[in-house]
N, C-alpha and C positions, 0 to 999 in steps of 0.2 A: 504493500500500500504506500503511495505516494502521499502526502502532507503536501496541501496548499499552502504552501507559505509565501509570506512577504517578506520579501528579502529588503531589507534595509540599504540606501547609496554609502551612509556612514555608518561606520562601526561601531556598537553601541559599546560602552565602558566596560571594562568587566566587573562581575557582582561582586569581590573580591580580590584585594593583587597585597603580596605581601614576602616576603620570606621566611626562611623555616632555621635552624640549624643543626648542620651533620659535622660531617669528623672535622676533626682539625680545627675545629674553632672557628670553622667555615659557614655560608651561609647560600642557601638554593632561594631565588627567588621565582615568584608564582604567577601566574593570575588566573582567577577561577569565572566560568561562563555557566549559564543555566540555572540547575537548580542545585540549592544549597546542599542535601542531603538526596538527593537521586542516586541511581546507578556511576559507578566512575569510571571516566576515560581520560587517561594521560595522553596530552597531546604533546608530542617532540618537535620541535621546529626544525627545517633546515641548515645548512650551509652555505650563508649565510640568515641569521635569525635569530628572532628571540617569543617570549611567551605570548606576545598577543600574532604570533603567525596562523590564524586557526580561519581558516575561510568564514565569510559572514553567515553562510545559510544555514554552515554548522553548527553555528551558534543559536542560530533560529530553531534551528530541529532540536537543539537542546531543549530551549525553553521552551517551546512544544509541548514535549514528549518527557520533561523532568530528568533527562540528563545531565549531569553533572560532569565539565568538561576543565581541565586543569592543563594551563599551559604552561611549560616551566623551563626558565631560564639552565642553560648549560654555562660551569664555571666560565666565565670574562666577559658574559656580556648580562646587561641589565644590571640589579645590586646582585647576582650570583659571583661569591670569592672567585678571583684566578687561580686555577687550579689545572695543571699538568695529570692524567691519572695514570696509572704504568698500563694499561689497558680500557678496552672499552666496558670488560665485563665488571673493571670496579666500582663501576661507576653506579651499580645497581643497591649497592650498599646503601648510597645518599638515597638515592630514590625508593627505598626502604624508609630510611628517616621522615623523608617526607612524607610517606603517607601514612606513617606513625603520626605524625602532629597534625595530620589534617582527618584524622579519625577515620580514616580509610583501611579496611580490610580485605578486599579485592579491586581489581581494577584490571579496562582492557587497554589496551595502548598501541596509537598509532604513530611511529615514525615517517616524518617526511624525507626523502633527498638525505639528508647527514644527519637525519633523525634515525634514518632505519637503522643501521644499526645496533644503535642504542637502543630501538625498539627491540630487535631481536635478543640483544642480550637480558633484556627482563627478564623474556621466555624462557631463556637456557638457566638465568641464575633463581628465578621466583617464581617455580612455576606453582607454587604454595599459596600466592598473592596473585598471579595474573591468571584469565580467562582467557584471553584471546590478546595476536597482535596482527595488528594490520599495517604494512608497507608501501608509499605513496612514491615510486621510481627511486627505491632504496640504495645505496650507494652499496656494493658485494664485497667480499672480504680481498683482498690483496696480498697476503702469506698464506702458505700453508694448504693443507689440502682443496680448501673449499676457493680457493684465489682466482678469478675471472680476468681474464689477459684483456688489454684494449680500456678504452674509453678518458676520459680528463684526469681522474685519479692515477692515471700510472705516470702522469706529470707529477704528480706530489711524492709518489713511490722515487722518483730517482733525486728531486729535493729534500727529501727527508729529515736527511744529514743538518741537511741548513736551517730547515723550518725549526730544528728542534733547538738547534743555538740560538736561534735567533729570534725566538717565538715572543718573549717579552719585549725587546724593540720594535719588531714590526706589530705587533699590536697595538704599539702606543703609537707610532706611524699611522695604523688606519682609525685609529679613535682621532686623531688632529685631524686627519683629511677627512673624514667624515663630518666634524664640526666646522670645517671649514665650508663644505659644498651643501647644508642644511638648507640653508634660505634659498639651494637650487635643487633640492628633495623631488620635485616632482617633474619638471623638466630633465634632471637623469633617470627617470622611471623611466622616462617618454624618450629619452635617446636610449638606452640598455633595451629597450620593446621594439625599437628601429631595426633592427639587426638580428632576434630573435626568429624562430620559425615564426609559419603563420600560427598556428596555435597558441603559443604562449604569447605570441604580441595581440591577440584577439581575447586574451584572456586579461592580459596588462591592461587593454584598451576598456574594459568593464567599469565604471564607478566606484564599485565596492569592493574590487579588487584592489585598484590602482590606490583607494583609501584604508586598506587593510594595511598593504606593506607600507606607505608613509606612514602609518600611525605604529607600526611593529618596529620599523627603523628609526624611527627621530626619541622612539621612548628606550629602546631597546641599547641604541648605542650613545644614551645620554653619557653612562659614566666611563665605558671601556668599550674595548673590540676586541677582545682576543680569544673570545671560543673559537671562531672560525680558524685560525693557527692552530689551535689545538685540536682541532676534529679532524684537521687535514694529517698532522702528526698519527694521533692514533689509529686512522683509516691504513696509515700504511706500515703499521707493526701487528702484528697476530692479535687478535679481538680478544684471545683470550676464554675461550669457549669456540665449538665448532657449530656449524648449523644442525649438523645431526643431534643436537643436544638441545635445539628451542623444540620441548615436545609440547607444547600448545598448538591450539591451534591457529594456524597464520594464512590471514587472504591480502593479496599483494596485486596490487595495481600499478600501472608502467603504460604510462605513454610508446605506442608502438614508433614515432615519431623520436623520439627522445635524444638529441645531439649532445646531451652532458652526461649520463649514465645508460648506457644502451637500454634497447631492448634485452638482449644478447644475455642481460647480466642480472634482469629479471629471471628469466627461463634460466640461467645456472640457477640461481639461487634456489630456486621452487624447488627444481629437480633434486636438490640436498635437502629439503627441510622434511621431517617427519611427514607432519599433516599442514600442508601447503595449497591453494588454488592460488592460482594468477589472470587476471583478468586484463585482457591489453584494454587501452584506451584506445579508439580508432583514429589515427590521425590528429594525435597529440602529442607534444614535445615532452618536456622536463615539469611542465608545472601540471599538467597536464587531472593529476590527482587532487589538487585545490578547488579546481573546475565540478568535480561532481562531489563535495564534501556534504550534500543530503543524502545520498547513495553511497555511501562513505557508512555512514552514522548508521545510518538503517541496515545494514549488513554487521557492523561490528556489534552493534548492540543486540544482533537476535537471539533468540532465547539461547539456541545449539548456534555456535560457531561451527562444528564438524557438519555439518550437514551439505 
């Protein structure tokens, strides 16, 4: 069943935004959409991104439907601590914490782009905690058995070295250029969409898109930038857990279209994971999983994900 909704041009505020704290005397920041105490979905942001990256309509099916949708900052960017982790799969620990403090007992979770993995590792390390994950043109492992050849990440694979020395300066590099080019926030939306497929610049060209990501970027990189350094870092050292080990159940959507994470590396992935479906998007690039975030919601939240 489809939900008429109205989708909103502006993003409406989220019902809560906050941070929590986990180890190291560290600190994860939030923000929460829908309803207060509904069913829970961790939303993961991209590469680049931070917690208000969550499509409008999915937000609207939240409050619909009384889902409760939590967006949440990755260490360097928003008030979330900077933080290096030795892998992706530690990073589940925090994300334990977090939904220790937000009174949450289960939860499903979708990663976006440089979300999915971190989505995936929930699966493998909490499967106690999560029901389901769902992957929006997930970026695939780069070491190790499950490792997919090709695509912009195996640029990062042979930078590695450098990103990792250098991860604290160039970070504080694009937190200045990012403050520098604010007051032209939506004019480089509209040149970065200039150059994109036609899919994703038809999806930039949207209202409530184009007002999603200014309103995720100008709050998200108020005080730092350097998760993106660091997801690029850990994308290309062993995850730390294998795909054969997220035994949840996981449905995974990919732009067939896709010029920054293949198709090619949807379909490996699937093909490793326990209990996996992949759904191509027909004729959609990289953002391409944003574009149907009510068909998103309505899939992850059904009663049986294995079905």
């Amino acid at each position: 069943m489809r939900l008429g909704l109205r989708i909103p041009q502006q993003p409406r505020r989220p019902t809560l935004e906050g941070s929590v704290a986990v180890r190291g005397k560290r600190r994860l920041s939030f923000a929460e959409y829908g309803a207060p105490r509904g069913p829970a979905l961790v939303w993961l942001h991209g590469t680049p991104g931070g917690r208000r990256q969550i499509p409008v309509d999915a937000r609207s099916y939240a409050e619909e439907t009384g889902v409760r949708i939590i967006g949440v900052d990755r260490p360097g960017i928003g008030s979330s601590t900077p933080h290096l982790y030795p892998d992706v799969a530690d990073w589940t620990e925090d994300l334990a914490l977090l939904l220790d403090a937000l009174g949450i007992e289960r939860a499903r979770v979708i990663g976006l782009s440089g979300g999915g993995p971190y989505a995936l590792a929930a699966g493998a390390m909490l499967p106690h905690r999560i029901d389901g994950v769902g992957v929006l043109g997930g970026v695939a492992p780069t070491r190790g058995p499950d490792a997919a050849e090709g695509g912009l990440i195996s640029i990062a694979v042979h930078a590695a070295p450098l990103l990792a020395a250098a991860r604290v300066p160039v970070g504080l590099a694009l937190t200045n250029a990012i403050r520098v080019v604010k007051p032209l926030a939506g004019p480089a939306i509209d040149l970065y969409a200039a150059f994109q497929p036609d899919g994703d610049r038809k999806l930039l060209a949207r209202p409530e898109f184009r007002a999603m990501f200014l309103d995720d970027l100008l709050n998200g990189s108020r005080f730092q930038t350097s998760a993106p350094v660091a997801d690029l870092v850990l994308f290309t050292r062993d995850w730390g857990f294998r795909l054969a080990d997220v035994a949840v159940p996981v449905r995974w959507w990919h732009g067939d279209d896709d010029h920054i994470v293949p198709f090619a590396h949807g379909v490996h992935c699937v093909s490793r994971l326990p209990s996996a479906t992949l759904t191509p998007i027909d004729g959609e690039s990289h953002l391409g999983g944003l574009g149907i975030g009510q068909m998103v919601m309505q899939e992850m939240m059904a009663a049986d994900l294995s079905l």
